[in-house]
N, CA, C and O atoms as a Tripos MOL2 file, in Angstrom:
@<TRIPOS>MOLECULE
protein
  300   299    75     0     0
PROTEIN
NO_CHARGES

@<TRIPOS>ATOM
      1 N          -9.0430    1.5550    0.8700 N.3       1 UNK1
      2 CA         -8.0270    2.3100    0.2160 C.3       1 UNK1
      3 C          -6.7760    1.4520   -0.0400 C.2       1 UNK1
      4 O          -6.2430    1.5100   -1.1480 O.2       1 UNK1
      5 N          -6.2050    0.5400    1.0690 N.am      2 UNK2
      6 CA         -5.0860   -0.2250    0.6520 C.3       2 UNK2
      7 C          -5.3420   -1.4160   -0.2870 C.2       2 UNK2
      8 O          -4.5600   -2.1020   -0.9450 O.2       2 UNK2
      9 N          -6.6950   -1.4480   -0.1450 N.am      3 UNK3
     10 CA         -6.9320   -2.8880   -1.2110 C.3       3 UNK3
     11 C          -6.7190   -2.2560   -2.6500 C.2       3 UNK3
     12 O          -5.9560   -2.7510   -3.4790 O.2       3 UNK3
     13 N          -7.4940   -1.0810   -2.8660 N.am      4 UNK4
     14 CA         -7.8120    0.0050   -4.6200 C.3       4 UNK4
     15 C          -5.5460    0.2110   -4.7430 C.2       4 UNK4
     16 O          -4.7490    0.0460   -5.6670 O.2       4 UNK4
     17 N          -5.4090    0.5910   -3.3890 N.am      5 UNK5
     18 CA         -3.8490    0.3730   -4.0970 C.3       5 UNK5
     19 C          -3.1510   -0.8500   -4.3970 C.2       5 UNK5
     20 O          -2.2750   -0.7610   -5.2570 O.2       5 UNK5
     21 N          -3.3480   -1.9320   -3.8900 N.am      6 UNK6
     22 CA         -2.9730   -2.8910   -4.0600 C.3       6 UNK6
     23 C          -3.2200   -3.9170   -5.5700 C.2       6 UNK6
     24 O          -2.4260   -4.5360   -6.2780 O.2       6 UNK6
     25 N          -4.9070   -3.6990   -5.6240 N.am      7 UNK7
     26 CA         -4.8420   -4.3920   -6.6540 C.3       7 UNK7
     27 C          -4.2570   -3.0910   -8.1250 C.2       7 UNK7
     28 O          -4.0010   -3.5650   -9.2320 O.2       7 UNK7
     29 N          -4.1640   -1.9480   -7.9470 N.am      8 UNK8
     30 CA         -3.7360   -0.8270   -8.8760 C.3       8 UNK8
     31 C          -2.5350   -0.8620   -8.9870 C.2       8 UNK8
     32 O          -2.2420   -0.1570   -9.9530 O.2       8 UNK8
     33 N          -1.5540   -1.3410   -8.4840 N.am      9 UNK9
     34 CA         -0.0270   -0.9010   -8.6280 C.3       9 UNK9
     35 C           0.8490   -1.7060   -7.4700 C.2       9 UNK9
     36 O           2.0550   -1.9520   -7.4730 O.2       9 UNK9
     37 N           0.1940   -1.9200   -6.8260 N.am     10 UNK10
     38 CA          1.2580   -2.7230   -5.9710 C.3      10 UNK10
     39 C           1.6220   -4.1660   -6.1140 C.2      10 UNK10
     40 O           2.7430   -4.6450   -5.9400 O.2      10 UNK10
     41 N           0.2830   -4.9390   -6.5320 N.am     11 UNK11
     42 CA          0.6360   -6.0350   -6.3350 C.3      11 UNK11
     43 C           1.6930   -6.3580   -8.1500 C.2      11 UNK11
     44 O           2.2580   -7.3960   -8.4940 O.2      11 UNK11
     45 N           1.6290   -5.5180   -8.6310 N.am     12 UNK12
     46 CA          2.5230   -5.7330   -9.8770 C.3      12 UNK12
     47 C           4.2470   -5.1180   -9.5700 C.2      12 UNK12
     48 O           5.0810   -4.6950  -10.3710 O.2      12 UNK12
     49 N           4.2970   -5.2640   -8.3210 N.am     13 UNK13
     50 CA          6.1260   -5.1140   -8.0990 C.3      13 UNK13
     51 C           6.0600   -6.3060   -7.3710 C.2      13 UNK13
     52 O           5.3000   -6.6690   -6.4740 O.2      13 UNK13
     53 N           7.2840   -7.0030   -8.0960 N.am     14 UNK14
     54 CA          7.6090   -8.1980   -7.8510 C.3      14 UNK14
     55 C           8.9050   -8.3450   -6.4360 C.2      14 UNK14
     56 O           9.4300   -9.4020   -6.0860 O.2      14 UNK14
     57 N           9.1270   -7.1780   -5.9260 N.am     15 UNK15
     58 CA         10.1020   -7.3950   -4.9510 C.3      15 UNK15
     59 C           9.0040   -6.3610   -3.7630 C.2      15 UNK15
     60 O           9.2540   -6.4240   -2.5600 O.2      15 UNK15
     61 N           8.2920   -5.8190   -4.0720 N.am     16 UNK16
     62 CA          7.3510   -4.8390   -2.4000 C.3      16 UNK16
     63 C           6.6840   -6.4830   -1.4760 C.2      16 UNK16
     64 O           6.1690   -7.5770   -1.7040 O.2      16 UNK16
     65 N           7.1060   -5.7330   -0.5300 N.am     17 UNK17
     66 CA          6.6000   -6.8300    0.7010 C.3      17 UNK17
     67 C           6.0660   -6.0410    1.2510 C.2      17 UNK17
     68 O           6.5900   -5.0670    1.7900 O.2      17 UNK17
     69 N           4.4290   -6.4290    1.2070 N.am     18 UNK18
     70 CA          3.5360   -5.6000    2.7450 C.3      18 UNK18
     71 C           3.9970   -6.3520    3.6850 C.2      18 UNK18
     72 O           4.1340   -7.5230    3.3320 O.2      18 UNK18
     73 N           4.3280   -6.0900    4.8980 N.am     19 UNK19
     74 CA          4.0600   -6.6590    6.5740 C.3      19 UNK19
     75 C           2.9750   -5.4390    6.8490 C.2      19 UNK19
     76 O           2.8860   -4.2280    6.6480 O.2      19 UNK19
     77 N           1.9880   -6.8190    7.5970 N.am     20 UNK20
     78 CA          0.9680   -6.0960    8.5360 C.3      20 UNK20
     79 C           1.2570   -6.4630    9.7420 C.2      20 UNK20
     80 O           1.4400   -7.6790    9.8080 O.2      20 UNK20
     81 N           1.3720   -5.9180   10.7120 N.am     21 UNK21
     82 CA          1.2090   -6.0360   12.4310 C.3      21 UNK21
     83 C           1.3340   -5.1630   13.0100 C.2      21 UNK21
     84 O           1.6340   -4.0240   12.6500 O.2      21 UNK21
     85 N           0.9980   -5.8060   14.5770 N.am     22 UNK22
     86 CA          0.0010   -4.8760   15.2370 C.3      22 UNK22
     87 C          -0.2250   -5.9590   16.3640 C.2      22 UNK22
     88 O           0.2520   -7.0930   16.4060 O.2      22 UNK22
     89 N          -1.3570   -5.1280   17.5770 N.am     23 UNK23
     90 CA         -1.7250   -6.0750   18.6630 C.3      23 UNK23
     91 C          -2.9050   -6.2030   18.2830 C.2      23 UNK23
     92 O          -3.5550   -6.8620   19.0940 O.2      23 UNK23
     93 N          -3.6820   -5.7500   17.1000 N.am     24 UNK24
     94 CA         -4.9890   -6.1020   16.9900 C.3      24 UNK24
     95 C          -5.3400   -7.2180   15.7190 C.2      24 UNK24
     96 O          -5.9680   -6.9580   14.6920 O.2      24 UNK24
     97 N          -4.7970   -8.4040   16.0720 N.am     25 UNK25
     98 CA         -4.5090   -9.0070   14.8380 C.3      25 UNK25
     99 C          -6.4110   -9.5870   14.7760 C.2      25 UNK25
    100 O          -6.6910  -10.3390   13.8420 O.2      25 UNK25
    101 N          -7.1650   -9.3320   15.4240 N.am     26 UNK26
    102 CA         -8.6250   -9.8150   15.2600 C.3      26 UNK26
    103 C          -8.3370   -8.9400   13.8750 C.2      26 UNK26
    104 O          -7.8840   -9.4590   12.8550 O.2      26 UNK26
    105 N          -8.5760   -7.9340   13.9640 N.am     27 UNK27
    106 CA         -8.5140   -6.7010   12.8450 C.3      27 UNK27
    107 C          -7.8680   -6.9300   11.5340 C.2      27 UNK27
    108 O          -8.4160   -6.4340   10.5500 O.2      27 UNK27
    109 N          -6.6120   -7.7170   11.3590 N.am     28 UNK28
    110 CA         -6.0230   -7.5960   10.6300 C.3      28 UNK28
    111 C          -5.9890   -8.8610    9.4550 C.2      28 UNK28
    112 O          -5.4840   -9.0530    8.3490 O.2      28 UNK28
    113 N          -7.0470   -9.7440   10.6410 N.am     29 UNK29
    114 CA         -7.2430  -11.4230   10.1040 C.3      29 UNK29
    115 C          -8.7650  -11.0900    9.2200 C.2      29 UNK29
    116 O          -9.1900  -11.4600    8.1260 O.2      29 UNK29
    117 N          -9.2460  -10.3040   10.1840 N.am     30 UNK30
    118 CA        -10.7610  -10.1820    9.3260 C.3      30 UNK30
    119 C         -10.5030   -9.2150    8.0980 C.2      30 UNK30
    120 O         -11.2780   -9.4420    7.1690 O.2      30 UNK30
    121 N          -9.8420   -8.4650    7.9310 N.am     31 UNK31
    122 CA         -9.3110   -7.1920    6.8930 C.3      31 UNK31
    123 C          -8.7710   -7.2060    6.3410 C.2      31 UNK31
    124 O          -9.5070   -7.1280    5.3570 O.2      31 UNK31
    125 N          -7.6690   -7.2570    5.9090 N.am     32 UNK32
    126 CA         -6.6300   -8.0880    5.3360 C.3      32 UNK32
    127 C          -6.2590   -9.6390    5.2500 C.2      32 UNK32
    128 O          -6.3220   -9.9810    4.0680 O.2      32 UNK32
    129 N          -5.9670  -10.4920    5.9180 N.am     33 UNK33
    130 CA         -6.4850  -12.0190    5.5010 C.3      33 UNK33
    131 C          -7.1850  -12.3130    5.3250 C.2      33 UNK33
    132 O          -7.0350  -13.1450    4.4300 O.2      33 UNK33
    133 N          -8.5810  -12.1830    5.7210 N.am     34 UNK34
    134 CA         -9.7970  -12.7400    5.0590 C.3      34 UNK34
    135 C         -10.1250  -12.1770    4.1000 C.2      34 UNK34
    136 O         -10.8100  -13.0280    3.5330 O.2      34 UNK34
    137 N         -10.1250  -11.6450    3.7230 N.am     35 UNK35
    138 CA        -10.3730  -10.3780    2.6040 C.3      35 UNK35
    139 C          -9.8680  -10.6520    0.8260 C.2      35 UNK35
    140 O          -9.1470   -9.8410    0.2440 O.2      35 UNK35
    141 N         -10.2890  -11.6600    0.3000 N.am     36 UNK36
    142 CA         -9.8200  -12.5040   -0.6590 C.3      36 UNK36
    143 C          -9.4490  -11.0640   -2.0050 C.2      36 UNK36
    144 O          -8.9250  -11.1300   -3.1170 O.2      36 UNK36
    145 N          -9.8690  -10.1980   -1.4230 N.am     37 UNK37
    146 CA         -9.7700   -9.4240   -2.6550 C.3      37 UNK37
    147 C          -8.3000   -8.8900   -2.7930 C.2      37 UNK37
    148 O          -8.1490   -7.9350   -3.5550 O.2      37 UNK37
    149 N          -7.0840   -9.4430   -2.0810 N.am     38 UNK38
    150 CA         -5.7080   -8.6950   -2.2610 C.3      38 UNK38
    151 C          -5.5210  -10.0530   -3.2560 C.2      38 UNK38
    152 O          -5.8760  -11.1730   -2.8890 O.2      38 UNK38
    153 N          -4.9340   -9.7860   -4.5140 N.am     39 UNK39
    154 CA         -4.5830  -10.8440   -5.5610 C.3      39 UNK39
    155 C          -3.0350  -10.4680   -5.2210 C.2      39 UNK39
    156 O          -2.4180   -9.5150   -4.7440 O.2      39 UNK39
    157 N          -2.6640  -12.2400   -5.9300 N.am     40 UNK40
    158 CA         -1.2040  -12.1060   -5.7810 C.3      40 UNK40
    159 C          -0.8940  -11.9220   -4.3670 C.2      40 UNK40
    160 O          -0.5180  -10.8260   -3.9520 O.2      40 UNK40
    161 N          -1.0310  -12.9260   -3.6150 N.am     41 UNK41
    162 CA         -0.5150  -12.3340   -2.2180 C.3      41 UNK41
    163 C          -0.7760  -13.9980   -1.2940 C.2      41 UNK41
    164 O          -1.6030  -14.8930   -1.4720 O.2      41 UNK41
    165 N          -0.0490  -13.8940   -0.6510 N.am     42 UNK42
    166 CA          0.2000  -15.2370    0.7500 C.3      42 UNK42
    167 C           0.5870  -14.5290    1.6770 C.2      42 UNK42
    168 O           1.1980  -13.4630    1.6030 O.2      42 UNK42
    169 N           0.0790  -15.3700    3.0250 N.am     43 UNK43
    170 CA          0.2830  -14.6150    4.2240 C.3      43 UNK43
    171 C           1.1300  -15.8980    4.9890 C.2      43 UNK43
    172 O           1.2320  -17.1050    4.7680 O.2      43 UNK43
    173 N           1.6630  -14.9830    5.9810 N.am     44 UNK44
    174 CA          2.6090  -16.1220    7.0330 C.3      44 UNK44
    175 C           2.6510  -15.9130    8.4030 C.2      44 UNK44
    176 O           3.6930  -15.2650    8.5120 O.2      44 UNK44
    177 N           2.2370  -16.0270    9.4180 N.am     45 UNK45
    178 CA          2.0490  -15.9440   10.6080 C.3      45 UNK45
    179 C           3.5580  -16.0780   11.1860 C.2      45 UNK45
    180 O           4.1960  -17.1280   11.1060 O.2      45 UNK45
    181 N           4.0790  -14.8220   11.8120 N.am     46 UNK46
    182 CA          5.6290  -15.3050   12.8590 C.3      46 UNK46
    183 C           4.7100  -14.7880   14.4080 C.2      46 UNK46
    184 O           3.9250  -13.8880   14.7060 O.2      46 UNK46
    185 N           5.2690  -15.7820   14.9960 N.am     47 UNK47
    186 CA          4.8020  -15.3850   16.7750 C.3      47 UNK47
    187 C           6.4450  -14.9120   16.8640 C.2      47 UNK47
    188 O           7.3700  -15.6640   16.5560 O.2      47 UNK47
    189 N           6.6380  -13.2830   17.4290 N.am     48 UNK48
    190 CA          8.1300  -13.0470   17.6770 C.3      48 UNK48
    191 C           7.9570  -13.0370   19.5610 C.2      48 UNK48
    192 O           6.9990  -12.7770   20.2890 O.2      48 UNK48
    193 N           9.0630  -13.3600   19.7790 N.am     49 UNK49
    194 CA          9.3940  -13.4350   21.4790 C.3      49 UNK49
    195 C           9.3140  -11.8860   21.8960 C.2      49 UNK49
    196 O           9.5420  -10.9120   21.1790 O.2      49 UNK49
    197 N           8.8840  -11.9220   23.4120 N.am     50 UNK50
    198 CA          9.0250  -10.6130   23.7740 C.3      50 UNK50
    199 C          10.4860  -10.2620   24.3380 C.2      50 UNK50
    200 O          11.1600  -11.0160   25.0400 O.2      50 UNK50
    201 N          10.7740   -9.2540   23.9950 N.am     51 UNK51
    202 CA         11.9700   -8.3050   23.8690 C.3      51 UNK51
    203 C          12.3240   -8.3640   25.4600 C.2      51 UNK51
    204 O          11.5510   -8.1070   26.3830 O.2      51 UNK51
    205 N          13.7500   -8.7840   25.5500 N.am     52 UNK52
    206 CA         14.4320   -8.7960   27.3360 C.3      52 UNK52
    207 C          14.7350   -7.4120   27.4080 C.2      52 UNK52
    208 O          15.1090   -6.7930   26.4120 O.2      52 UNK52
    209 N          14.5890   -6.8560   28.5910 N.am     53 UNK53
    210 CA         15.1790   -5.3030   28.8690 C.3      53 UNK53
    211 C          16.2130   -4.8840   28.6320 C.2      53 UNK53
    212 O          16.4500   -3.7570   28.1960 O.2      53 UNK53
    213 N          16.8540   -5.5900   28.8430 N.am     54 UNK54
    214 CA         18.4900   -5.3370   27.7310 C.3      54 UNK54
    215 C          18.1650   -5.4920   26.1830 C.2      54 UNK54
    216 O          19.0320   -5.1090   25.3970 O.2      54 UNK54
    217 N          17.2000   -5.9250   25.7760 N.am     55 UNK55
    218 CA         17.0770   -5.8610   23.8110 C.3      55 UNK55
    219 C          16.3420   -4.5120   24.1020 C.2      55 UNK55
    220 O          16.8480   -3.6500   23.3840 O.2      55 UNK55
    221 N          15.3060   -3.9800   24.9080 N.am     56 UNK56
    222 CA         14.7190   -2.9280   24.8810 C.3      56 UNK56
    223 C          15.3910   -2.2960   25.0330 C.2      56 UNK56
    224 O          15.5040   -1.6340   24.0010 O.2      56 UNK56
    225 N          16.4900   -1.7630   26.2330 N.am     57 UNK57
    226 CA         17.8050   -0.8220   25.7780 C.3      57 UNK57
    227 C          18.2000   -0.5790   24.8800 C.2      57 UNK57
    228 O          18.1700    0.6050   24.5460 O.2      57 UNK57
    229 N          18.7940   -1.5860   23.9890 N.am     58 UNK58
    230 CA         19.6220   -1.4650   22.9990 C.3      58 UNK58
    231 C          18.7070   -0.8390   21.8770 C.2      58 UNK58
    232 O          19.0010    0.1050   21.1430 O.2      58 UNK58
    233 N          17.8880   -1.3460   21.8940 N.am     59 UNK59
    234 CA         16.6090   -1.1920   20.2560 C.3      59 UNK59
    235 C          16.0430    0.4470   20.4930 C.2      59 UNK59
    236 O          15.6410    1.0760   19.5140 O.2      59 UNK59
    237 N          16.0520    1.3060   22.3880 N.am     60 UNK60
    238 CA         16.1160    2.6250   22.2930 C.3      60 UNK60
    239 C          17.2410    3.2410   22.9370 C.2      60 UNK60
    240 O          17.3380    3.8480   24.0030 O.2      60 UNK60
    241 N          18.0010    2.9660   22.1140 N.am     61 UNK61
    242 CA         20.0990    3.7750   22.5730 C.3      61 UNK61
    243 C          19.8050    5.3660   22.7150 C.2      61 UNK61
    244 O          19.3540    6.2130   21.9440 O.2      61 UNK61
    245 N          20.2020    5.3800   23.8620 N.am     62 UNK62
    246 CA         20.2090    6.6180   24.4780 C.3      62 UNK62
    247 C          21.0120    7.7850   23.1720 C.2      62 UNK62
    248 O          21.9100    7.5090   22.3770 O.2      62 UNK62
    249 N          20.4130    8.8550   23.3320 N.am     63 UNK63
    250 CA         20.9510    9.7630   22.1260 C.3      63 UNK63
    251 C          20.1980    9.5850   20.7260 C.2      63 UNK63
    252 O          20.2300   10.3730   19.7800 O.2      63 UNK63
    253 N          19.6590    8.6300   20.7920 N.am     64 UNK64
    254 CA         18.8060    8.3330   19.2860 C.3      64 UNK64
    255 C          17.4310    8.7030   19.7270 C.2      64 UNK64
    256 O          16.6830    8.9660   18.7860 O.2      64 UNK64
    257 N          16.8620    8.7980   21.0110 N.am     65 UNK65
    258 CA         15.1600    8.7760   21.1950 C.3      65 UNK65
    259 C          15.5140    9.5600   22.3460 C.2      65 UNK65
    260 O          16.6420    9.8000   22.7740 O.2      65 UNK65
    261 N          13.9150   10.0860   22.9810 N.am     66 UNK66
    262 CA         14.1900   11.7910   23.6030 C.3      66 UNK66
    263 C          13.4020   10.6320   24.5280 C.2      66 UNK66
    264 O          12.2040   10.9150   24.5480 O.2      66 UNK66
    265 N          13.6940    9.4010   25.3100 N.am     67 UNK67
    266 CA         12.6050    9.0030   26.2960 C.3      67 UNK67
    267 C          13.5730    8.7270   27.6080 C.2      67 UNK67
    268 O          14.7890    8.6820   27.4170 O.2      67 UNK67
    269 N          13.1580    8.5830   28.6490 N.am     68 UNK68
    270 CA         13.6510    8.2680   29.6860 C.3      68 UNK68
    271 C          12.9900    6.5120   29.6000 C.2      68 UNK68
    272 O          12.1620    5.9610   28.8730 O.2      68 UNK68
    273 N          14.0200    5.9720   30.9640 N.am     69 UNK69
    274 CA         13.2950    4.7300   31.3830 C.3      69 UNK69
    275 C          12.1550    4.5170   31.5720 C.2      69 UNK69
    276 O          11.6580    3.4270   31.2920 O.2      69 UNK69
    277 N          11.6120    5.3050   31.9850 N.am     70 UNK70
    278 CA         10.1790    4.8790   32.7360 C.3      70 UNK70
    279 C           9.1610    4.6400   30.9560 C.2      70 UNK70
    280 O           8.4360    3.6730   30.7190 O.2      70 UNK70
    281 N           9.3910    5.6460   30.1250 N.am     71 UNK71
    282 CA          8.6980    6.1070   28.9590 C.3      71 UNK71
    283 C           9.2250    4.5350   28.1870 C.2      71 UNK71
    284 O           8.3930    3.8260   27.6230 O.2      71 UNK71
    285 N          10.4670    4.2080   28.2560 N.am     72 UNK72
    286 CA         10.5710    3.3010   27.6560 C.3      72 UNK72
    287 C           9.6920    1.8770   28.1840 C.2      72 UNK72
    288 O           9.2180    1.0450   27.4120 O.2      72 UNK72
    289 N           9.6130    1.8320   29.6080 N.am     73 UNK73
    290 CA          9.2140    0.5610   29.8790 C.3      73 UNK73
    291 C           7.5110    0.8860   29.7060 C.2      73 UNK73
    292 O           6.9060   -0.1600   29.9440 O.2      73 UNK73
    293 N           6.6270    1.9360   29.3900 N.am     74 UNK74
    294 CA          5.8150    2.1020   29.4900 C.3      74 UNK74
    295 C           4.6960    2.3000   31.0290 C.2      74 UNK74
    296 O           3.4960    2.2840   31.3030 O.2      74 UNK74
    297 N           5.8570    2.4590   31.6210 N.am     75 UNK75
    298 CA          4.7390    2.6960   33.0780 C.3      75 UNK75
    299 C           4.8520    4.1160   33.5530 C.2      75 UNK75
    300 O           4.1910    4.4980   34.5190 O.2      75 UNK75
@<TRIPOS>BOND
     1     1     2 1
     2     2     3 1
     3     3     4 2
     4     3     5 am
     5     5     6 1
     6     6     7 1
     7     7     8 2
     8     7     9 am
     9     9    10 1
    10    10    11 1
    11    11    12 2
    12    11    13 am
    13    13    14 1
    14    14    15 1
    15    15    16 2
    16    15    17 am
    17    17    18 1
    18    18    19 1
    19    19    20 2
    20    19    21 am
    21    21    22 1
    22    22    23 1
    23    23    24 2
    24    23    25 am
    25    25    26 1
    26    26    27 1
    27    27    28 2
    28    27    29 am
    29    29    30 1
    30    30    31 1
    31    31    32 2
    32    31    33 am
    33    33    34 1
    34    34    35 1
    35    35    36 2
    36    35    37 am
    37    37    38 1
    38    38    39 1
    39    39    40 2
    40    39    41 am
    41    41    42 1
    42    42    43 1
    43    43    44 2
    44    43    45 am
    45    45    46 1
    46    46    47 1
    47    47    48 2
    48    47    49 am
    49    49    50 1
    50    50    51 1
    51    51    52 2
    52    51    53 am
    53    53    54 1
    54    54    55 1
    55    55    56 2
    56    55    57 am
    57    57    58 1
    58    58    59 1
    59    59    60 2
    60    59    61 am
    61    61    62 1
    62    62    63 1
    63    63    64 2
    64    63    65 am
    65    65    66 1
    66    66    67 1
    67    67    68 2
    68    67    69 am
    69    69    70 1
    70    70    71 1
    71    71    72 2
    72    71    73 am
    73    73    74 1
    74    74    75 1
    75    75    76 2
    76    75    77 am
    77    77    78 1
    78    78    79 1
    79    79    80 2
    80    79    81 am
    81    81    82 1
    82    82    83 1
    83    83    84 2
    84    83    85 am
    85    85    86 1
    86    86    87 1
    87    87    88 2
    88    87    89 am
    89    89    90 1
    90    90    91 1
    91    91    92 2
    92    91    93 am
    93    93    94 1
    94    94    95 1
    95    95    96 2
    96    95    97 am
    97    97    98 1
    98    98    99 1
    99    99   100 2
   100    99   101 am
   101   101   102 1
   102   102   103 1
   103   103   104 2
   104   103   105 am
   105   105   106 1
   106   106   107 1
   107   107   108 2
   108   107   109 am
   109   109   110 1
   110   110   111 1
   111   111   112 2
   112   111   113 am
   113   113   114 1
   114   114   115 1
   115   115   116 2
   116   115   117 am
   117   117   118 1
   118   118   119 1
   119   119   120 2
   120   119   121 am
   121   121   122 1
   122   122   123 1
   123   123   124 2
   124   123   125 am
   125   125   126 1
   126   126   127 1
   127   127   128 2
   128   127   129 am
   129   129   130 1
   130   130   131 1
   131   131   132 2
   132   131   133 am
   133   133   134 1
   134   134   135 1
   135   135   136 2
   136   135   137 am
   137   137   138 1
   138   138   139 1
   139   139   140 2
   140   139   141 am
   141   141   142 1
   142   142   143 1
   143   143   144 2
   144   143   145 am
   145   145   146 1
   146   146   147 1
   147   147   148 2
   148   147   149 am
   149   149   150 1
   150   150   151 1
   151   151   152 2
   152   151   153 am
   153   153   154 1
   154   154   155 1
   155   155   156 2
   156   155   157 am
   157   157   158 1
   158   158   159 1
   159   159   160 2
   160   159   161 am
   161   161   162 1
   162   162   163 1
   163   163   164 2
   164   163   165 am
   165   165   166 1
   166   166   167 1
   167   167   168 2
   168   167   169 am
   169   169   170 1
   170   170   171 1
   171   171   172 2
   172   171   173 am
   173   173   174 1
   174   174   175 1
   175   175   176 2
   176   175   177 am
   177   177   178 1
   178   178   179 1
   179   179   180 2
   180   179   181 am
   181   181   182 1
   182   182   183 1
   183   183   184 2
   184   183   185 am
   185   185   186 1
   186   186   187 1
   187   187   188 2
   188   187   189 am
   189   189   190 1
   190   190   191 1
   191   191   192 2
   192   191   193 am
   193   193   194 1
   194   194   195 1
   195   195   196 2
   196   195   197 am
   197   197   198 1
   198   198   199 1
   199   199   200 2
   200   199   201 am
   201   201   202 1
   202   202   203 1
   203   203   204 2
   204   203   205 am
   205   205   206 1
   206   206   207 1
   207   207   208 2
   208   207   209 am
   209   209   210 1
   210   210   211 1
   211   211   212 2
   212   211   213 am
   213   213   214 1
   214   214   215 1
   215   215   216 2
   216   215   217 am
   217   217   218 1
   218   218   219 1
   219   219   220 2
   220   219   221 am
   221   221   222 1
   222   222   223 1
   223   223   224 2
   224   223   225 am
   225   225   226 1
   226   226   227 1
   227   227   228 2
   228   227   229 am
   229   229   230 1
   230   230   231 1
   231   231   232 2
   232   231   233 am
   233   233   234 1
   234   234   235 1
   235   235   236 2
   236   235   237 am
   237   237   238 1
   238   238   239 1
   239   239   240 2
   240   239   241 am
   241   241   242 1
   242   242   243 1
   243   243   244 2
   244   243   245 am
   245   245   246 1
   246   246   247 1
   247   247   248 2
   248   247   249 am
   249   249   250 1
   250   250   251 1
   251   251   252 2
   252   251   253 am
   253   253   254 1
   254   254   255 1
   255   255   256 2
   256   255   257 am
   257   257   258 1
   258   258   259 1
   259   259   260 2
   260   259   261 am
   261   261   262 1
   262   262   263 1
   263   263   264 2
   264   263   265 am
   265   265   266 1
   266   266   267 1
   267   267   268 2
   268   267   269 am
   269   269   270 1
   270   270   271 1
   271   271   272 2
   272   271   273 am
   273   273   274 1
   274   274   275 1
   275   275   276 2
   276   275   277 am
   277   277   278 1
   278   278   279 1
   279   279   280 2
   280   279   281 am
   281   281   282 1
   282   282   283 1
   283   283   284 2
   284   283   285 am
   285   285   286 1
   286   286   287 1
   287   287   288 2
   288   287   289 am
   289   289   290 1
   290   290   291 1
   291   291   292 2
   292   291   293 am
   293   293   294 1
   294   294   295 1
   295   295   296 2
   296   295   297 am
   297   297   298 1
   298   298   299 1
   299   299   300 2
@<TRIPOS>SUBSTRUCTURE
     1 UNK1         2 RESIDUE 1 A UNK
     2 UNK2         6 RESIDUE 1 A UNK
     3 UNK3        10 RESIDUE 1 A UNK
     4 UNK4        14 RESIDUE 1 A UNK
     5 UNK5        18 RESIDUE 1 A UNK
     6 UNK6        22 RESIDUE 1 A UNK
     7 UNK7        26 RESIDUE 1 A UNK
     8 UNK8        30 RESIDUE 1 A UNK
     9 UNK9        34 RESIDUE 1 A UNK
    10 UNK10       38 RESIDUE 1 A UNK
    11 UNK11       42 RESIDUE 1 A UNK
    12 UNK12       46 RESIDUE 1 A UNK
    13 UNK13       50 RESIDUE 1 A UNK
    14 UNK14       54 RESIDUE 1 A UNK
    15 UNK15       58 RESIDUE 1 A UNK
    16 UNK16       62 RESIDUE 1 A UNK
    17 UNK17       66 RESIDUE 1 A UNK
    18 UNK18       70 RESIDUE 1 A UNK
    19 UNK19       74 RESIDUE 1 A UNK
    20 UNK20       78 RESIDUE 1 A UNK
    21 UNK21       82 RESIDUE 1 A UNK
    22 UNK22       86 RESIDUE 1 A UNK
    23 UNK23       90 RESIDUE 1 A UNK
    24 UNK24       94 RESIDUE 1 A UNK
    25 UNK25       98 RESIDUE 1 A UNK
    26 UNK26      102 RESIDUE 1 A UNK
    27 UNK27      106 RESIDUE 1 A UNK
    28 UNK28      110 RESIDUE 1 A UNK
    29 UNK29      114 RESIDUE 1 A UNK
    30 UNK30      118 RESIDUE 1 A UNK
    31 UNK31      122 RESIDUE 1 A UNK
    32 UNK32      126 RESIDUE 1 A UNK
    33 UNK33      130 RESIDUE 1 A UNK
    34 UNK34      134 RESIDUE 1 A UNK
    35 UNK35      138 RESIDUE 1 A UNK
    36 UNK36      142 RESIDUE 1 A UNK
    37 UNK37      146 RESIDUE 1 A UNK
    38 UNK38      150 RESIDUE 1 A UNK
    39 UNK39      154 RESIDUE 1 A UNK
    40 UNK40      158 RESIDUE 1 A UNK
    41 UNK41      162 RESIDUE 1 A UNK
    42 UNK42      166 RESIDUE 1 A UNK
    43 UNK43      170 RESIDUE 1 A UNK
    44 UNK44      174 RESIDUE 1 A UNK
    45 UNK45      178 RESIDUE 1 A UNK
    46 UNK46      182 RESIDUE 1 A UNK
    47 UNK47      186 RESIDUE 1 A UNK
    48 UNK48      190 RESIDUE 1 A UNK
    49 UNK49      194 RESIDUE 1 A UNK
    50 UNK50      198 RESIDUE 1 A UNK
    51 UNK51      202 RESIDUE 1 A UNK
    52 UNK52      206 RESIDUE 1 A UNK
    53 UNK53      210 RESIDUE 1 A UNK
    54 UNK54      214 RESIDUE 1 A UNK
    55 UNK55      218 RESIDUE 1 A UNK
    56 UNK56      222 RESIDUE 1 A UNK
    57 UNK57      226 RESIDUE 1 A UNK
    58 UNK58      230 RESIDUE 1 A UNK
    59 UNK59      234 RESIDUE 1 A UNK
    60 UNK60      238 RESIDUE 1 A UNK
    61 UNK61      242 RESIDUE 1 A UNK
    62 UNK62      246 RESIDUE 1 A UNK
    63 UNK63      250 RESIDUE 1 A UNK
    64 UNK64      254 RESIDUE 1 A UNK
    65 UNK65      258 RESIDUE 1 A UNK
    66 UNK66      262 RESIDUE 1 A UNK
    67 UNK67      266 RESIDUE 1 A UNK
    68 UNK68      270 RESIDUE 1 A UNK
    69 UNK69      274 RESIDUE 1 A UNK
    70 UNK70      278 RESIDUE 1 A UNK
    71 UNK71      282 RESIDUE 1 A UNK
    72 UNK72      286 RESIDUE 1 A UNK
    73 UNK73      290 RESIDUE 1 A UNK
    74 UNK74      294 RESIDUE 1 A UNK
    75 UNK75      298 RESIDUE 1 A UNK
């Protein structure tokens, strides 16, 4: 389905940026990067750092998200 949109209408806007990610990048290398059929398109690999508990604070500011600590750190 994202490829029939892609080659239909998307890849003809000259400013849309897909980002794909995710933790299942097996998935996303075999499906989307390997997948020669997205025209018009380059891919770029960023490795981003993991987030210090103080960036995780800040990125869920209390009053904006309904989670407690624990929900935030995931345990």
């Amino acid at each position: 389905m994202l490829r029939n949109a892609w080659e239909t209408w998307f890849h003809r806007r000259e400013k849309l940026v897909l980002v794909v990610c995710g933790s299942v990048s097996a998935w996303i290398k075999k499906n989307i990067l390997g997948n020669t059929g997205f025209t018009g398109r380059f891919s770029r690999d960023y490795v981003l750092p993991e987030l210090s508990l103080a960036e995780c604070a800040e990125f869920w500011k209390p009053g904006e998200h309904d989670l407690n600590e624990r929900e935030i750190l995931g345990i």
